[in-house]
C-alpha positions, 0 to 999 in steps of 0.5 A: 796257240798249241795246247799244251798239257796238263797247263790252263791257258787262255784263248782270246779268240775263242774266249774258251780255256782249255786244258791237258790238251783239249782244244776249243776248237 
């Protein structure tokens, strides 16, 4: 899914959390 900033979200892919638009990719 697209980073969105300043927002926590949840990849099941990655099993990583990323925030104000850092990837785990």
């Amino acid at each position: 899914p697209v980073c969105q900033p300043l927002t926590v979200n949840h990849n099941p892919g990655s099993g990583h959390w990323y925030v104000a638009g850092l990837s785990p990719q």
